[in-house]
N, C-alpha and C positions, 0 to 999 in steps of 0.2 A: 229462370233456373231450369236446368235439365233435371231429365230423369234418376242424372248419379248416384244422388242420396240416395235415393228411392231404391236403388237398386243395390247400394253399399250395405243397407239392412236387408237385404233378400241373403246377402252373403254371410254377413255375422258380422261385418266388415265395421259398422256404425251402429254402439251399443244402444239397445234398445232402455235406454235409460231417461228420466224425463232431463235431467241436465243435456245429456248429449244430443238430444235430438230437439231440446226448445235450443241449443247453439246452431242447429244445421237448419231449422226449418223458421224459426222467428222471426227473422225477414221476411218472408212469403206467408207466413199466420199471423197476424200480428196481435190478436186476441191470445195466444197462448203468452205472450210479457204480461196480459191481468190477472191470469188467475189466480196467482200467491194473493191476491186483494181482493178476493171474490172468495167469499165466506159460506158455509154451509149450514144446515140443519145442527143443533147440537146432539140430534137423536141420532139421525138417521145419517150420521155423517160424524161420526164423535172423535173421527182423525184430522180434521182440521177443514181448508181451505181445498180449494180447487186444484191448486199444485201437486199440495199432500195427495189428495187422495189419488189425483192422476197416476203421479210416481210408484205412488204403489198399486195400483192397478197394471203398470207395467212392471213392476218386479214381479207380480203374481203370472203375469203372462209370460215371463219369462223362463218360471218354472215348466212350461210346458209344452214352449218353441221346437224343443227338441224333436217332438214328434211332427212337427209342418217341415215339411220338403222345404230345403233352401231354394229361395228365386221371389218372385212376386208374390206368390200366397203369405210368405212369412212377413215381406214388407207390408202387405194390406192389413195382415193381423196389426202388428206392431200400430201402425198409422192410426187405426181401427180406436185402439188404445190409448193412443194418444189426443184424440181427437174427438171422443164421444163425445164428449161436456166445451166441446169448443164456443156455444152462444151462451153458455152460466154467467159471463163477466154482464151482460147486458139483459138477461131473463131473470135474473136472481131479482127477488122481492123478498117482502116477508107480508102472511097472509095469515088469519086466524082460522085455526083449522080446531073444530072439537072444544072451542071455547080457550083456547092456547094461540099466543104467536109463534109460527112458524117461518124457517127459510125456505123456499119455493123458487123455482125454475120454471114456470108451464112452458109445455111445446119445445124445452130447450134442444131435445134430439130433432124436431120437423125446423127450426129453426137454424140451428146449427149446418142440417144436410142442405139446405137452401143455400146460405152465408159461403160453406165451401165448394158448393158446386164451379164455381167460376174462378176461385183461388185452386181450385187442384189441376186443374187444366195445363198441359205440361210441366207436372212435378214427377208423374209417371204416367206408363200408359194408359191409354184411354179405357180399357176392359176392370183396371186396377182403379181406372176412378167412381165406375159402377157400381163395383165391390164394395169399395170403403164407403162410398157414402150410403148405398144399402143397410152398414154394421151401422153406420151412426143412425139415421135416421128411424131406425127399426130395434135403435139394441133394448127399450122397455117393453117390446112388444111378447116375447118370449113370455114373461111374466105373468103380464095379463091375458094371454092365450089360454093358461094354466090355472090361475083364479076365476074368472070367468066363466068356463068352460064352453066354451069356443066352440064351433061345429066344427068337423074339419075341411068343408071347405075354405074358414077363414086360417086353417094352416097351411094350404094349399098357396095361398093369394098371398100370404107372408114371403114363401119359396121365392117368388117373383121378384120380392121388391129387397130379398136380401140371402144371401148362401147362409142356409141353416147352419152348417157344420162352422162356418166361420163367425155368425152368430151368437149362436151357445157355449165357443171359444170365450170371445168377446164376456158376455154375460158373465160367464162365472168367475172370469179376471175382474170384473168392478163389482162383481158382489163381496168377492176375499178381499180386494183392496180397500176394505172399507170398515169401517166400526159400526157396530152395529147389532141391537140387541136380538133381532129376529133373523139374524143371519142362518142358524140350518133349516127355518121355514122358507127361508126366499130359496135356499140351495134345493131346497122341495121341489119348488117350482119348476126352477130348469129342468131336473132331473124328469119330472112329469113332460116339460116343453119335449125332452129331448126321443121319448115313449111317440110322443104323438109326431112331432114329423119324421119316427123312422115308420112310422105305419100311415103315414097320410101325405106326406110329402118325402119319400126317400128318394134317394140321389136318382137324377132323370126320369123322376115320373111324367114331365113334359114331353121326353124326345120317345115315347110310348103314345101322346095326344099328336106329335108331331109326324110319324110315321103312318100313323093312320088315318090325318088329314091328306097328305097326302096321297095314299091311296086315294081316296073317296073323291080325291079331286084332278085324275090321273088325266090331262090333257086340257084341264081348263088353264085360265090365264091366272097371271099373280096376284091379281086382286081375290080371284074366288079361294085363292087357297091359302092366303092371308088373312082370310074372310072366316072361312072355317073352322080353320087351327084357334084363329083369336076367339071367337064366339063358344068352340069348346070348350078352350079354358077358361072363358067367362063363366059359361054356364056349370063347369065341376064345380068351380069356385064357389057358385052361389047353391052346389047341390044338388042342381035340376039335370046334368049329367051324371053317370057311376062310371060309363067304361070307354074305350075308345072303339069299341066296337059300334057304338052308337052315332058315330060320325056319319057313316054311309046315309043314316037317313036325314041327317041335317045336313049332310050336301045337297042332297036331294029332292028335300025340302023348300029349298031355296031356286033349285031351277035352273037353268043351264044358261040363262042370261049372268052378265057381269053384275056383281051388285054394284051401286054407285059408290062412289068415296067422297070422303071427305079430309083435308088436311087442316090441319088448326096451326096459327105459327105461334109460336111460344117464346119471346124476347124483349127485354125493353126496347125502348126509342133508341133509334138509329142503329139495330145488330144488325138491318139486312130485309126485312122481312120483305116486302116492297117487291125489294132486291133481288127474292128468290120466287116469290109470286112471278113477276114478269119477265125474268131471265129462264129459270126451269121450270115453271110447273103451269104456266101459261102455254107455253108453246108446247108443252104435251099433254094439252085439251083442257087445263083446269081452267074454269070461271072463276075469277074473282070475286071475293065480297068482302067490300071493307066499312069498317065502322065509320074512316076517317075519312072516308067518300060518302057515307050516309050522314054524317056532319053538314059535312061542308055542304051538303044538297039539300038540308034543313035550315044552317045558317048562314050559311055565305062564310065559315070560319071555321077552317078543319083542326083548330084547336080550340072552337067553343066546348065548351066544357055544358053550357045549361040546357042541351038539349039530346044528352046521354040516352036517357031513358028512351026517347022515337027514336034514336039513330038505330038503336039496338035493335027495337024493335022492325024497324024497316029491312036493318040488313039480312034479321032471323025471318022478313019473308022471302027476302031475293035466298036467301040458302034452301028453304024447304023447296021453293022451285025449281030449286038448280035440283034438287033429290031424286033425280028420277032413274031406272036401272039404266047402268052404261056411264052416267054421267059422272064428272066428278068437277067436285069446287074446292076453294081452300077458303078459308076464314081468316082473311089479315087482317089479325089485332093485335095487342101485345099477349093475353091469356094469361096474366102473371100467375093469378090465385085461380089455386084448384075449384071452388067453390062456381067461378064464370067460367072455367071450362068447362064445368061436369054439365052446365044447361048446354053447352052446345054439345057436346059429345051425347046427351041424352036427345038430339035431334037427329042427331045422327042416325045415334041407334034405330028410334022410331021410324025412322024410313029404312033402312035395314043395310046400312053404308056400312065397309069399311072405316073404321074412325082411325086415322094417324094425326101425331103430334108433330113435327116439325123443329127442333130447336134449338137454337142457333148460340153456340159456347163461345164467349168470348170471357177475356179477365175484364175486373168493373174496367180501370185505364181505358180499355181497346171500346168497352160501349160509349164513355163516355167522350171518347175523340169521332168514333161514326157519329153520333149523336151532332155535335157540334159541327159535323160535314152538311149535314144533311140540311135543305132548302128550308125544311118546316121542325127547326130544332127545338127539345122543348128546355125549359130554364135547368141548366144544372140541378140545383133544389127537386125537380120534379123528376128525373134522374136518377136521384139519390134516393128519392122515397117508392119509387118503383122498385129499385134492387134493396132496399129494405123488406116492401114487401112480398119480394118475388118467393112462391113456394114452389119451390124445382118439381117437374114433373117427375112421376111414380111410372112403375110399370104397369100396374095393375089399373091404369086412368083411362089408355086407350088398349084397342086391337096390338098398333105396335108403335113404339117410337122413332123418330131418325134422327139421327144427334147430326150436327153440321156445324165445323167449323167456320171460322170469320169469312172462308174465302168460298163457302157453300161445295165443301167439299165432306163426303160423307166421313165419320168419326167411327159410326158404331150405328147398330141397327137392335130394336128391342121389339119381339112378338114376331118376327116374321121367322114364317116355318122354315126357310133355309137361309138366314140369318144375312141377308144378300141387300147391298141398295137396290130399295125399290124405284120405278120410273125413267131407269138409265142412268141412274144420276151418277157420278164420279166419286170412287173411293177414294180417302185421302190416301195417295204414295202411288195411285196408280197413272 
């Protein structure tokens, strides 16, 4: 499906209505035909089912389109809207909550932004597929930002993984679209959300860390200034920066050698990964290290599965070796879950690399037909529960991301100071 739809509600062209748009888009979502059957809280949800409350969370959005510029923004709201609650049909439980059974969704926003990362992939552009899935995956975040209360560098680190303004849009469309008895304390919230990122995250507070890495970094190479810019906004994030004036000394700090890198690939069986190890990033100086060559050099079987634990282990020694200034490795494994890339990206760190992700978008179909090309294919079934569990990389994970299409041609680039492919590599169209 092309981008038309996508672009027919940027224009007003395709009402932003849940009829009209589960008619344009239900072929390519196909979780949006369950939710009229996917039931809700009777509390916290006392308008109905998943449908219901969708539709009206776009009618409430609708009230307000007027002020978003027609073109992309307006389609990412609308989409945003449409698609927050997209994993409910398969997250929805019931769980006793306070000595009461309740309906429950856990994770359904981290679940859902995962599930569509690879169905949005040519419905619109690539920039608009960042966006919307930022709104999904982040839209209860607001909330708890606000009860909480949050230091601000965890609103800062929000900025990253979702546009405020498009955000607190989003928010306050599924708060009205909904029944619900505590609704002007939840409209509290945002209203508090919306105080703390105009004073902690207002519009381009990065390209102020981004201008001043670069200074700091005026004649070094793209790693160190990759290196810098990412490591600032790590560390505002975390507090231990206040200004960008403070970059000069954590250039300098670091030394006038390259730091090493590291690239992590991020995709199930058969997207490529291999593929782009030893086509691009081999032949411009990365060492390889793979799990499924520290297998096979354990068991004789690079899909034995019972000797995980030493493969791991051996490969995290060939990586710290490879860590030395100048150097740079990639980590070819799949990295589905966040949880096994934050140990290597914390390895990273610790020898004081560059950390980038690598990863590689295809729809399921196109993984699951490389999968089945490839010499060491694994069983469908195993396939299926990889992109079940796949939790989409964030921004806020590594230094910076590089999104790569099926044919290892760059998509989009996330963290890097002048938002360019890194390593030479090939923009997609050029």
């Amino acid at each position: 499906m092309s981008a038309a739809r996508f672009e027919a509600i940027g224009r007003g062209e395709l009402p932003a209505t849940i009829d009209a748009l589960e008619a344009a888009f239900g072929d390519a979502l196909p979780a949006l035909g369950r939710f009229a059957s996917t039931p809700q809280d009777a509390e916290w949800h006392a308008e109905g089912d998943v449908r219901i409350h969708t539709g009206m969370v776009l009618d409430e959005l609708n009230k307000t389109l007027h002020a978003v510029p027609e073109g992309a923004a307006r389609a990412e709201l609308v989409l945003g809207a449409l698609l927050h609650d997209y994993a409910k049909p398969w997250t929805t439980r019931e769980a006793e909550i306070g000595g009461r059974v309740r309906v429950v969704a856990p994770r359904h926003e981290a679940k859902g932004r995962s599930a569509l990362a690879p169905l949005l992939l040519g419905l619109m552009p690539f920039d608009s597929v960042l966006r919307v899935l930022g709104m999904i995956g982040a839209h209860h975040e607001p909330k708890l930002l606000a009860i909480k209360g949050r230091p601000p560098g965890e609103v800062k680190r929000l900025s990253r993984r979702a546009e405020p303004r498009q955000l607190l849009a989003l928010e306050r469309a599924d708060m009205r679209g909904r029944v619900c008895p505590d609704l002007p304390k939840q409209l509290e919230h945002l209203d508090l959300y919306e105080l703390m990122a105009e004073e902690y995250s207002p519009e381009g507070w990065r390209a102020d860390w981004a201008e001043a890495a670069l200074a700091a970094t005026r004649g070094r190479s793209e790693a160190t200034r990759d290196f810098v810019y990412g490591e600032a906004l790590r560390l505002a994030e975390a507090g231990r920066l206040t200004s960008p004036a403070e970059l000069g000394y954590l250039a300098h700090h670091h030394g006038r050698d390259d730091p090493p890198e590291l690239v992590i690939t991020v995709a199930p069986s058969g997207a490529g990964k291999t593929r782009l190890c030893r086509t691009l990033l081999e032949p411009r100086g990365f060492e390889r290290v793979s799990l499924d060559d520290a297998r096979e050099e354990l068991t004789g079987d690079v899909s034995d599965q019972t000797a995980n634990g030493q493969a791991r282990q051996l490969a995290k020694q060939r990586l710290k070796a490879g860590l030395r200034p100048g150097r740079k490795v990639v980590w070819d494994a799949t990295s589905l879950r966040r949880e096994l890339r934050g140990m290597i990206v914390q390895v990273g760190l610790d020898y004081g690399a560059l950390v980038s992700f690598a990863v590689i978008w295809q729809r399921p179909e196109d993984y699951a037909r490389g999968n089945r090309a490839q010499a060491e294919a694994v069983p469908d079934s195993v396939l299926r529960r990889q992109l079940d569990g796949l939790e989409w990389p964030e921004a806020d994970e590594a230094h910076r991301i590089v999104h790569l299409d099926a044919h290892l041609q760059v998509l989009g680039v996330e963290g890097s100071v002048l938002e360019t492919p890194p390593w030479g590599l090939p923009q997609r169209g050029d």
